[in-house]
N, CA and C atoms as an extended XYZ file, in Angstrom:
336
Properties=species:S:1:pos:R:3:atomname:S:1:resname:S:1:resid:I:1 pbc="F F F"
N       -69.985       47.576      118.689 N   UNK     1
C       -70.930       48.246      119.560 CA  UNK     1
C       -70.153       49.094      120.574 C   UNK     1
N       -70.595       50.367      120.427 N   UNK     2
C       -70.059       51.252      121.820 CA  UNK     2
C       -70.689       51.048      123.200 C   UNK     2
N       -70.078       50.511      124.475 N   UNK     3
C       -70.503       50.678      125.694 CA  UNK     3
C       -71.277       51.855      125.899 C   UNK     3
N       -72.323       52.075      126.950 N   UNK     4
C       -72.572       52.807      127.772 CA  UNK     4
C       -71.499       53.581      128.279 C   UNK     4
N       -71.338       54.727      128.923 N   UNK     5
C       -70.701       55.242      129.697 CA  UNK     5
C       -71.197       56.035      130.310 C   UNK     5
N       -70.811       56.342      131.633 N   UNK     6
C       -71.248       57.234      132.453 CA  UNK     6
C       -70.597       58.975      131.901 C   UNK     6
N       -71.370       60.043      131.830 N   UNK     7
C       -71.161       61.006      131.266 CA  UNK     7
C       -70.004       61.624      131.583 C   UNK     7
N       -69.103       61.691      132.795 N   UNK     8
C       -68.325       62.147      133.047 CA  UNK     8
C       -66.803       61.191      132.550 C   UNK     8
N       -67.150       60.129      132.271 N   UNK     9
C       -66.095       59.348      131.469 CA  UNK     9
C       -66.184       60.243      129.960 C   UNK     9
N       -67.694       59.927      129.384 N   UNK    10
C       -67.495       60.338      128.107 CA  UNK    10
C       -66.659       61.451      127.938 C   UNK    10
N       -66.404       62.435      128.761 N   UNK    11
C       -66.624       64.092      128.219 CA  UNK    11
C       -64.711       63.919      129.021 C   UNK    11
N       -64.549       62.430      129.584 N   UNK    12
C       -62.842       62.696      129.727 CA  UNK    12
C       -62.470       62.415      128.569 C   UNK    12
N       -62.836       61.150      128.342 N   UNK    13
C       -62.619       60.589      127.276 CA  UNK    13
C       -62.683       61.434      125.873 C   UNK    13
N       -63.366       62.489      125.666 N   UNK    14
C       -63.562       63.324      124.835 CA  UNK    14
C       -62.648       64.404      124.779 C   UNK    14
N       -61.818       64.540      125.750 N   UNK    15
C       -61.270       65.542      126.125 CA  UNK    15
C       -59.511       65.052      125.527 C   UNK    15
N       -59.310       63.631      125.938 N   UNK    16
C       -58.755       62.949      126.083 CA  UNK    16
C       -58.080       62.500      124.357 C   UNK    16
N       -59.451       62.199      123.412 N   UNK    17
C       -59.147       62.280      122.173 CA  UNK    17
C       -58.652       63.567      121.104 C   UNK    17
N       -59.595       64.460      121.755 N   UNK    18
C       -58.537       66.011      121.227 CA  UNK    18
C       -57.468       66.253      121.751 C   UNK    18
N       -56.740       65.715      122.836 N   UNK    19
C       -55.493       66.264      122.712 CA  UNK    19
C       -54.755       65.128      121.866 C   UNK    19
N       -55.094       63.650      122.147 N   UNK    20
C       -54.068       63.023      121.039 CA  UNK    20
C       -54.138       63.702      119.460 C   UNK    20
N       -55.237       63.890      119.188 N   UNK    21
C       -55.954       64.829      117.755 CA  UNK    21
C       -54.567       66.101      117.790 C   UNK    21
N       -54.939       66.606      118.669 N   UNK    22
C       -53.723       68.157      118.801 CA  UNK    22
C       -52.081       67.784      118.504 C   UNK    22
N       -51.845       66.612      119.081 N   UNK    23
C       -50.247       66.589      119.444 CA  UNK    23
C       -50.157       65.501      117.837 C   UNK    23
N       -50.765       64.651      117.328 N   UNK    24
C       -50.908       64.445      115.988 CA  UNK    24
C       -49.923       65.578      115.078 C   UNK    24
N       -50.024       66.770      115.480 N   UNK    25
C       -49.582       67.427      114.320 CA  UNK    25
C       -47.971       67.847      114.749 C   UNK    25
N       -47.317       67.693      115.971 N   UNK    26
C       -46.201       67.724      116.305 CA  UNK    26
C       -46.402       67.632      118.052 C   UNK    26
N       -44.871       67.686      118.281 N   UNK    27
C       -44.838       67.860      119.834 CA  UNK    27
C       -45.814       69.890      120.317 C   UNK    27
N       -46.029       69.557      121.749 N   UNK    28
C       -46.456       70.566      121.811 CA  UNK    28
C       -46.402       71.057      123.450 C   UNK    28
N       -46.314       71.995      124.035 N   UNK    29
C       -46.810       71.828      125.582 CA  UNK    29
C       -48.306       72.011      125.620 C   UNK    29
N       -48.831       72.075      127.384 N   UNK    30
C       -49.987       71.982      127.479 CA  UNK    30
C       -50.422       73.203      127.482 C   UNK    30
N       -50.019       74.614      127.022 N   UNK    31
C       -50.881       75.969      126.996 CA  UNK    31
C       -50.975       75.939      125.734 C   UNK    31
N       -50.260       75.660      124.489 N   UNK    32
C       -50.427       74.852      123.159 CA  UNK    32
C       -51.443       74.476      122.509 C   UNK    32
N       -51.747       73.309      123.889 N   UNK    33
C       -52.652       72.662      123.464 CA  UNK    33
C       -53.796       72.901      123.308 C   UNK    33
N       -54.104       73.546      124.703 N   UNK    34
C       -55.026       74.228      125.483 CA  UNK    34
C       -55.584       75.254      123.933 C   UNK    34
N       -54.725       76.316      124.077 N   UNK    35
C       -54.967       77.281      122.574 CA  UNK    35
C       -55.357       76.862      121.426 C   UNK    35
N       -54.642       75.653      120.974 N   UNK    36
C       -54.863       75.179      119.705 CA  UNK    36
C       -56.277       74.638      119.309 C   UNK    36
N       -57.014       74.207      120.368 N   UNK    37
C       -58.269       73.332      120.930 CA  UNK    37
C       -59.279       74.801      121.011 C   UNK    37
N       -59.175       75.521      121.475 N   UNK    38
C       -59.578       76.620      121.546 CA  UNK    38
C       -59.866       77.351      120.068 C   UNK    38
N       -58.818       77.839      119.377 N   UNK    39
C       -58.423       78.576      118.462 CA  UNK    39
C       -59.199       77.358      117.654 C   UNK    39
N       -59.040       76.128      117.245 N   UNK    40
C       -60.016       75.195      116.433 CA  UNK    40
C       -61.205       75.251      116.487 C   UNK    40
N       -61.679       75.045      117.635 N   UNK    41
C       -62.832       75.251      118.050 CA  UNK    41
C       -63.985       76.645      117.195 C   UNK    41
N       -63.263       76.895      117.122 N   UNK    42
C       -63.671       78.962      116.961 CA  UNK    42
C       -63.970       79.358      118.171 C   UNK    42
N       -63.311       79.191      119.299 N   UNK    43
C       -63.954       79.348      120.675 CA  UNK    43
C       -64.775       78.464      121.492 C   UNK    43
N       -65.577       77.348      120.889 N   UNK    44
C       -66.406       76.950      121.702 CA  UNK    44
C       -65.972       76.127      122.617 C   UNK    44
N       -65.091       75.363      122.439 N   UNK    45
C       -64.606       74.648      123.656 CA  UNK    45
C       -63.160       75.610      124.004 C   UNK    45
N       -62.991       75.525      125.228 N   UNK    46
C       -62.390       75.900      126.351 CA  UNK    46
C       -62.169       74.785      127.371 C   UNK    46
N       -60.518       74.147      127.104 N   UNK    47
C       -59.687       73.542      127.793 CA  UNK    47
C       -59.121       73.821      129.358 C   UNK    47
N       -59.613       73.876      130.614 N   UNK    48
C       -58.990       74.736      131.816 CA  UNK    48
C       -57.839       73.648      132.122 C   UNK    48
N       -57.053       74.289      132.766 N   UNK    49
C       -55.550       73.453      133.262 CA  UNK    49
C       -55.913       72.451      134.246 C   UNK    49
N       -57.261       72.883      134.754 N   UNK    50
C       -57.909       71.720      135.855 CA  UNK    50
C       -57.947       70.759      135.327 C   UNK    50
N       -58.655       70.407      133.725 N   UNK    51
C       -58.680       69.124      133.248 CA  UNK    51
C       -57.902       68.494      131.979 C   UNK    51
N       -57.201       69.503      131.873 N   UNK    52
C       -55.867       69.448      130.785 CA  UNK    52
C       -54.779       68.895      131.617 C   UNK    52
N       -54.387       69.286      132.355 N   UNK    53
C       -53.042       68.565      133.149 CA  UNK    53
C       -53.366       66.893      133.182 C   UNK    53
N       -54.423       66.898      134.253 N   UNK    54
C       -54.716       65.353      134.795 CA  UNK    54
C       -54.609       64.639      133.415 C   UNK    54
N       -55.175       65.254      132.579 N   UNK    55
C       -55.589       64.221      130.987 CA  UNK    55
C       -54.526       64.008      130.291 C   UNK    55
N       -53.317       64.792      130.274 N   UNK    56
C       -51.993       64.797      129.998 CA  UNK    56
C       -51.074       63.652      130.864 C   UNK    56
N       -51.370       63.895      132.068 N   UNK    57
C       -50.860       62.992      132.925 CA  UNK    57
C       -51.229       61.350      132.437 C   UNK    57
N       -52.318       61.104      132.424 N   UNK    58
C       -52.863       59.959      132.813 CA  UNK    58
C       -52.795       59.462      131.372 C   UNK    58
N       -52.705       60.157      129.950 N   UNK    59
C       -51.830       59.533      128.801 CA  UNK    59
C       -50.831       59.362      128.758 C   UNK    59
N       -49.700       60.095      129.641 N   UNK    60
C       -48.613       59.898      129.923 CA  UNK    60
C       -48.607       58.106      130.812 C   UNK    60
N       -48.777       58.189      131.618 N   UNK    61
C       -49.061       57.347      131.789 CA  UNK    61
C       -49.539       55.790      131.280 C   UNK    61
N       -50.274       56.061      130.432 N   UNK    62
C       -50.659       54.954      129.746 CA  UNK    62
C       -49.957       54.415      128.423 C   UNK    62
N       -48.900       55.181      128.258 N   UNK    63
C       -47.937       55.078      127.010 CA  UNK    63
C       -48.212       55.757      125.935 C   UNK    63
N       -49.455       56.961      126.138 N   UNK    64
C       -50.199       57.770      124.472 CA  UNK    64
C       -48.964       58.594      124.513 C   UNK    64
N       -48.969       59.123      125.354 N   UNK    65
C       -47.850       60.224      125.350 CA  UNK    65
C       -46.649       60.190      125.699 C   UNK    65
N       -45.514       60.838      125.311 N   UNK    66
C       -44.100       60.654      125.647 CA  UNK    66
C       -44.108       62.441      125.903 C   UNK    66
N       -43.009       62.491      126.864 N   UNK    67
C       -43.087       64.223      127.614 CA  UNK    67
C       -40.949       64.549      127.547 C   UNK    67
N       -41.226       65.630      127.288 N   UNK    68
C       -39.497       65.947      127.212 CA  UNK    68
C       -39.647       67.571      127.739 C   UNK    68
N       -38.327       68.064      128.701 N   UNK    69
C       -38.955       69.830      128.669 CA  UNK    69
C       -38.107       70.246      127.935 C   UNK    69
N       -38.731       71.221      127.961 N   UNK    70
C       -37.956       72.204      126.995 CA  UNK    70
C       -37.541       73.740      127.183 C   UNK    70
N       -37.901       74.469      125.945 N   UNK    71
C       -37.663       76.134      126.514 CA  UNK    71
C       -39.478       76.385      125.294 C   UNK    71
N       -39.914       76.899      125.790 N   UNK    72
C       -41.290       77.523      124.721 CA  UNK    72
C       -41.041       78.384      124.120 C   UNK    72
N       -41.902       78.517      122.811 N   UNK    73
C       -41.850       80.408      122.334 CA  UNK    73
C       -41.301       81.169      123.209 C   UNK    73
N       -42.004       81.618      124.378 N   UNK    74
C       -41.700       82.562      125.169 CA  UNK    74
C       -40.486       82.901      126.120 C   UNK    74
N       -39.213       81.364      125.995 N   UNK    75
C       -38.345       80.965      126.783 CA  UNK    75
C       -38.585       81.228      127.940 C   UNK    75
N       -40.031       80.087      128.563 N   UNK    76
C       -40.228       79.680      129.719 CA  UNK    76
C       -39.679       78.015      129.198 C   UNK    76
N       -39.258       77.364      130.598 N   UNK    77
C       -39.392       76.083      130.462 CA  UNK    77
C       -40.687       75.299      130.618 C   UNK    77
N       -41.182       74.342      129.556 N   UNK    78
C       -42.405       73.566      129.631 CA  UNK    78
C       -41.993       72.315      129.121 C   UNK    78
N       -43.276       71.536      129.047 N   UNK    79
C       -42.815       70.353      129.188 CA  UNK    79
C       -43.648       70.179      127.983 C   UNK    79
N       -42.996       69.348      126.603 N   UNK    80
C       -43.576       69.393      125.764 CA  UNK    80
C       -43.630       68.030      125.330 C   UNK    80
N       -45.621       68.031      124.691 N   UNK    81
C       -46.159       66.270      124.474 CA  UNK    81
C       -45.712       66.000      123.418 C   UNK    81
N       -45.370       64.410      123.048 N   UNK    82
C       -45.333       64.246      121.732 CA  UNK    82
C       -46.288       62.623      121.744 C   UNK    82
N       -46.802       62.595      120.490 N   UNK    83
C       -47.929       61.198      120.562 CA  UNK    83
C       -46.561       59.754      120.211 C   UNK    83
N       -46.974       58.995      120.625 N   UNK    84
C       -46.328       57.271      120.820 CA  UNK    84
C       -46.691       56.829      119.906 C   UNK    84
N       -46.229       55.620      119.643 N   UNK    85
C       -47.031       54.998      118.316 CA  UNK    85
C       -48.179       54.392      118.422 C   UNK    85
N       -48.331       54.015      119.862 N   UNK    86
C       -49.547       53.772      121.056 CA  UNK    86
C       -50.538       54.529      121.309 C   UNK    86
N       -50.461       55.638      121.065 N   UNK    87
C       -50.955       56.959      120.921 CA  UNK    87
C       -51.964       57.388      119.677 C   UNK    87
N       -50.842       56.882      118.891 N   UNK    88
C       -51.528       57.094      117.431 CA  UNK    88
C       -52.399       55.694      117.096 C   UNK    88
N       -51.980       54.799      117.650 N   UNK    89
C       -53.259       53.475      116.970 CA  UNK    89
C       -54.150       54.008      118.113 C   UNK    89
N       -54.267       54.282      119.311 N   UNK    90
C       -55.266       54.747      120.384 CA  UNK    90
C       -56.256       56.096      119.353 C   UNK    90
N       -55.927       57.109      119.050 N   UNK    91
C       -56.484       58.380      118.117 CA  UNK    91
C       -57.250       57.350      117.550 C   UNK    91
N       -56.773       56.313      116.494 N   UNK    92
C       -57.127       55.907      115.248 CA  UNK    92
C       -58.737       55.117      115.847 C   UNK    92
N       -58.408       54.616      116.472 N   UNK    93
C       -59.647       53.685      117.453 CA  UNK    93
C       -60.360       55.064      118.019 C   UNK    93
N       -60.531       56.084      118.444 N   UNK    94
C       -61.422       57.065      118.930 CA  UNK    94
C       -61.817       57.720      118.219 C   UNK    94
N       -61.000       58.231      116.518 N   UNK    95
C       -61.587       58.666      115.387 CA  UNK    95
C       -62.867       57.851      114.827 C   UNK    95
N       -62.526       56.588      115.056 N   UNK    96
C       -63.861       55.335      114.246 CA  UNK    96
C       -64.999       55.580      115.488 C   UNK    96
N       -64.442       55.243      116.365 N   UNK    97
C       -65.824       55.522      117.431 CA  UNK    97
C       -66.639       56.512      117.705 C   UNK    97
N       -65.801       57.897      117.589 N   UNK    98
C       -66.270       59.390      117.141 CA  UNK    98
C       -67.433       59.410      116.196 C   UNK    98
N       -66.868       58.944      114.939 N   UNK    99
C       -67.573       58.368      113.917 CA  UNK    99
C       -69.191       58.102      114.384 C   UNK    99
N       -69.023       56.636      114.482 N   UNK   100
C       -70.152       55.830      114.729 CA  UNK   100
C       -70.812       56.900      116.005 C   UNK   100
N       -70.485       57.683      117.254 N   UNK   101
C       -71.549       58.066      118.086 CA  UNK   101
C       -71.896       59.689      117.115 C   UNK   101
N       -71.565       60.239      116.490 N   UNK   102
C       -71.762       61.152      116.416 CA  UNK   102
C       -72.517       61.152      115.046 C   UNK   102
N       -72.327       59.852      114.325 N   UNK   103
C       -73.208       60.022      112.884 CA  UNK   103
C       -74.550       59.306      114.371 C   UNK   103
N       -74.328       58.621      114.894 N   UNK   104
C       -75.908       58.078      115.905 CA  UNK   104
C       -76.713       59.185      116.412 C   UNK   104
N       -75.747       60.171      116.916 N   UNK   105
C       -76.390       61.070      117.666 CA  UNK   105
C       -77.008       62.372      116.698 C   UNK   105
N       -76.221       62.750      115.661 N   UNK   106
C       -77.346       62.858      114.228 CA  UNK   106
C       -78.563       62.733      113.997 C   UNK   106
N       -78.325       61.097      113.759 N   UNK   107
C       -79.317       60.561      113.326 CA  UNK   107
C       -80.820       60.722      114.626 C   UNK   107
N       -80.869       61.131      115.500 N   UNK   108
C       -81.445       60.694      116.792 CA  UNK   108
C       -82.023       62.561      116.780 C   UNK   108
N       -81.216       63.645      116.266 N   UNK   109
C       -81.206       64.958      116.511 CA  UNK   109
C       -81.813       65.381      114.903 C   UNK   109
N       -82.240       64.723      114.255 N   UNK   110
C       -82.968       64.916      112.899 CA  UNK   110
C       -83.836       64.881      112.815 C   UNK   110
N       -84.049       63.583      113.661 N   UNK   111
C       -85.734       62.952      113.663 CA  UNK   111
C       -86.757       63.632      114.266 C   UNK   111
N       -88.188       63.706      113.810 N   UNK   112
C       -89.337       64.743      114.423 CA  UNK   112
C       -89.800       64.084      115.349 C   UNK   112
């Protein structure tokens, strides 16, 4: 069973699972990410640095993410994510839950 959550958790938390989703495919920095989320999207979501940093941070933090800097494409220095192995069983648990709310919320957006 999925908890309740208050909406502004969900939509961190949501925010939170696309970037482990993003860095899945290698290390990356956060304008990267930002783009890649974007560019997937076909546009519709739009990542701002307001809530991309903190969400970076606070996986950092929690062991999803591991951070190293570097030099970017552009040879600026950034600081580039890579996912933990903590990281990746964390994705794996938000992919199944993804799952289950979004086949629910379907099911709920079908009905007459």
């Amino acid at each position: 069973m999925v908890k309740k959550e208050p909406q502004g958790e969900m939509l961190r938390d949501t925010l939170e699972m696309l970037v482990l989703k993003t860095l899945e495919r290698g290390p990356m920095h956060g304008y990267s990410i930002a783009e890649f989320i974007e560019e997937r999207s076909e546009d519709v979501l739009r990542v701002e640095e307001g809530a991309l940093y903190p969400a970076l941070h606070r996986l950092e933090l929690r062991g999803l993410l591991s951070a190293k800097w570097g030099i970017s494409e552009n040879n600026r220095r950034a600081k580039f994510y890579r996912l933990t192995a903590r990281g990746r069983q964390k994705l794996q648990q938000d992919s199944v839950r993804w799952s289950v709310m979004s086949a629910a919320i379907g099911r709920i957006m079908e009905t007459a």
